[in-house]
C-alpha positions as CSV (number, residue, x, y, z in Angstrom):
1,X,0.0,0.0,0.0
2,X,1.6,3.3,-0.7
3,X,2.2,6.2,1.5
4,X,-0.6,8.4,0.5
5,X,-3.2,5.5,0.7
6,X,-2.4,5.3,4.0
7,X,-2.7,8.4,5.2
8,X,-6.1,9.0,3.0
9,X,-7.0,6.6,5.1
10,X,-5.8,7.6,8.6
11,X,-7.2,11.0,8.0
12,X,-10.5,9.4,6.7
13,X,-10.6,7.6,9.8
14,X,-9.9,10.5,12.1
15,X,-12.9,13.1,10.8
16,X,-15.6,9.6,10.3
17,X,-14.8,9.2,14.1
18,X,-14.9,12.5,15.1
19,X,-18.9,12.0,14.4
20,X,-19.3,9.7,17.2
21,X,-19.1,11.7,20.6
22,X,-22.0,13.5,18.9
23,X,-23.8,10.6,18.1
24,X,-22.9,9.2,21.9
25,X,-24.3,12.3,23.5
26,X,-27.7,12.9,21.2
27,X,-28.5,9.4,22.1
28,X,-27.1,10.2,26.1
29,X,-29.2,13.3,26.5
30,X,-32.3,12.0,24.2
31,X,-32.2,15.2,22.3
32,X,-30.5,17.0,19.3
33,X,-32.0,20.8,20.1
34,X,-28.5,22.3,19.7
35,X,-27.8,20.5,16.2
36,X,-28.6,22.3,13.0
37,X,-30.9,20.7,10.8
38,X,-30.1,22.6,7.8
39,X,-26.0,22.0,8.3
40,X,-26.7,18.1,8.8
41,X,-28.9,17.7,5.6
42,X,-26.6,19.9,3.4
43,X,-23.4,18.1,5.2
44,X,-25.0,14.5,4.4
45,X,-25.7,15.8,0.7
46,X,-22.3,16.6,0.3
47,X,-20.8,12.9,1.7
48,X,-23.2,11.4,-0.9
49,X,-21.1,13.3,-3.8
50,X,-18.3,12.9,-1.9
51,X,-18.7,8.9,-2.1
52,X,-19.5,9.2,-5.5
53,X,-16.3,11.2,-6.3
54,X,-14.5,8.2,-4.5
55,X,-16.4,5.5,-6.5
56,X,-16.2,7.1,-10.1
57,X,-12.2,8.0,-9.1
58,X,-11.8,4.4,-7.2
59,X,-10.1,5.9,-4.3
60,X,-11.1,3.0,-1.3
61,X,-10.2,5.7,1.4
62,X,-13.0,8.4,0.1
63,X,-15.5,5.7,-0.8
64,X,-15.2,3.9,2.7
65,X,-14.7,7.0,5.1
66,X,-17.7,8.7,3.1
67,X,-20.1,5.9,3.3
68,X,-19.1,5.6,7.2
69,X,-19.8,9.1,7.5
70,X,-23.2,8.8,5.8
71,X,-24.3,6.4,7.8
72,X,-23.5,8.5,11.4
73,X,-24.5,11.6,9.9
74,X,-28.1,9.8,8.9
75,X,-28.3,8.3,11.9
76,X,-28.1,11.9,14.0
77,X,-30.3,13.3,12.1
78,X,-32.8,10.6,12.2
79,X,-32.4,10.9,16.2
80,X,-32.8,14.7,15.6
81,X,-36.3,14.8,13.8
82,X,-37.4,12.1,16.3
83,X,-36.3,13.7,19.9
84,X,-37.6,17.1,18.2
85,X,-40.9,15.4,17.1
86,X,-41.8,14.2,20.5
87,X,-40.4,17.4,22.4
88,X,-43.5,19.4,20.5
């Protein structure tokens, strides 16, 4: 594996971690008040182009890390419209 393949992916796996203390602490406190709706939904748009830039330019580092991503970005903000449905 070459140098730059490895740190694609050791930076990949630093910022797709970096989503789960706030995953952690929505699901802790039962609520997602302080998160932006607008900034999740436009930053989970952008990880879907991101993961196809990965997959049409075969990079494994962007494809996995952004399909990671997606999937705790989703998640939060499925907890968000659900802790902000039943707080109404």
């Amino acid at each position: 594996m070459r140098i730059w393949t490895i740190i694609g992916f050791v930076a990949a796996t630093c910022t797709t971690i970096s989503f789960v203390p706030q995953l952690v602490r929505v699901l802790q406190l039962r609520s997602a008040r302080e998160i932006s709706l607008g900034m999740f939904l436009l930053f989970s748009f952008g990880t879907v182009l991101w993961l196809l830039y990965g997959w049409s330019v075969h990079s494994w580092p962007v494809m996995v890390s952004n399909a990671v991503t997606l999937v705790l970005s989703l998640t939060i903000l499925f907890f968000k419209l659900k802790y902000d449905r039943e707080q109404r």
